[in-house]
C-alpha positions as CSV (number, residue, x, y, z in Angstrom):
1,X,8.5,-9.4,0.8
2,X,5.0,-9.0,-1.1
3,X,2.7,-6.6,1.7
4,X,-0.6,-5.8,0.8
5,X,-1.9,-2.9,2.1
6,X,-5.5,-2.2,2.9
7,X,-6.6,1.5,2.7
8,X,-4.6,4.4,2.0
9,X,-5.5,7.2,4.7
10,X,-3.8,9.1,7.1
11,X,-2.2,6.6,9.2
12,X,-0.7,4.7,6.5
13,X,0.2,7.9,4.6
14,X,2.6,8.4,8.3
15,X,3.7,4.4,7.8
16,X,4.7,4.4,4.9
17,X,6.5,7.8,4.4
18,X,8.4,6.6,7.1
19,X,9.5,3.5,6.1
20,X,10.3,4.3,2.6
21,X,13.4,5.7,3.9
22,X,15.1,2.3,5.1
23,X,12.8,-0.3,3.5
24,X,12.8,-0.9,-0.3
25,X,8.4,-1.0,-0.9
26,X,8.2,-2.0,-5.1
27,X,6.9,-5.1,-3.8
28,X,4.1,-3.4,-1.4
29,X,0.6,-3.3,-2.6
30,X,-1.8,-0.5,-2.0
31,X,-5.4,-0.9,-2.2
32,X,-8.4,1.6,-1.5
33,X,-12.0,1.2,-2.2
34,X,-11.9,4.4,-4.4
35,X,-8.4,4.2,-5.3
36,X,-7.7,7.1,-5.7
37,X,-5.8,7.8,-2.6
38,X,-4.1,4.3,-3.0
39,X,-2.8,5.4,-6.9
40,X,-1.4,8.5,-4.9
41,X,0.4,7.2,-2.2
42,X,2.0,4.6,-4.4
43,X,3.4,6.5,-6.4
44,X,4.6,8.4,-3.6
45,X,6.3,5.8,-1.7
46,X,7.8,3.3,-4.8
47,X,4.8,1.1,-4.4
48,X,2.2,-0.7,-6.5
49,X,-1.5,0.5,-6.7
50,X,-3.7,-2.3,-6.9
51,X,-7.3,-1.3,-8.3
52,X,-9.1,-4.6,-7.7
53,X,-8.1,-7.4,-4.6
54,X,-9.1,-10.0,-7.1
55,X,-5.1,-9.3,-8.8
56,X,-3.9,-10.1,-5.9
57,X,-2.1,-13.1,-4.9
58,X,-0.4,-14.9,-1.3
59,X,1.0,-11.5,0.0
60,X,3.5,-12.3,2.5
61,X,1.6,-10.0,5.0
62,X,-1.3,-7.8,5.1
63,X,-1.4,-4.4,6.4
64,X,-4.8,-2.9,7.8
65,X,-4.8,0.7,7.3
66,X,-7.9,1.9,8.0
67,X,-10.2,2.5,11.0
């Protein structure tokens, strides 16, 4: 399943640190405006950073992560 995931802060840190346990995520997207913390937690969890919303295309779902 193709989840794009909007922001890369706390919250989602706690998500997805979780999840990566019972849930395979090299087919979740992370996106931040900076990126920076998006590049980080990808490559934490198995996931794909995303720099730019524009390279992405039909997620299956979309995550919001931020406040």
């Amino acid at each position: 399943m193709r989840v794009l995931v909007l922001g890369a802060g706390k919250m989602t840190v706690s998500l997805l640190k979780g999840l990566r346990s019972s849930q395979n995520l090299s087919e979740w997207m992370i996106y931040s405006p900076s990126g920076t913390s998006a590049q980080k937690l990808a490559s934490d969890v198995g996931a794909k950073f995303v720099p730019d919303l524009s390279q992405v295309k039909n997620p299956d779902w979309i995550l919001v992560g931020c406040k």
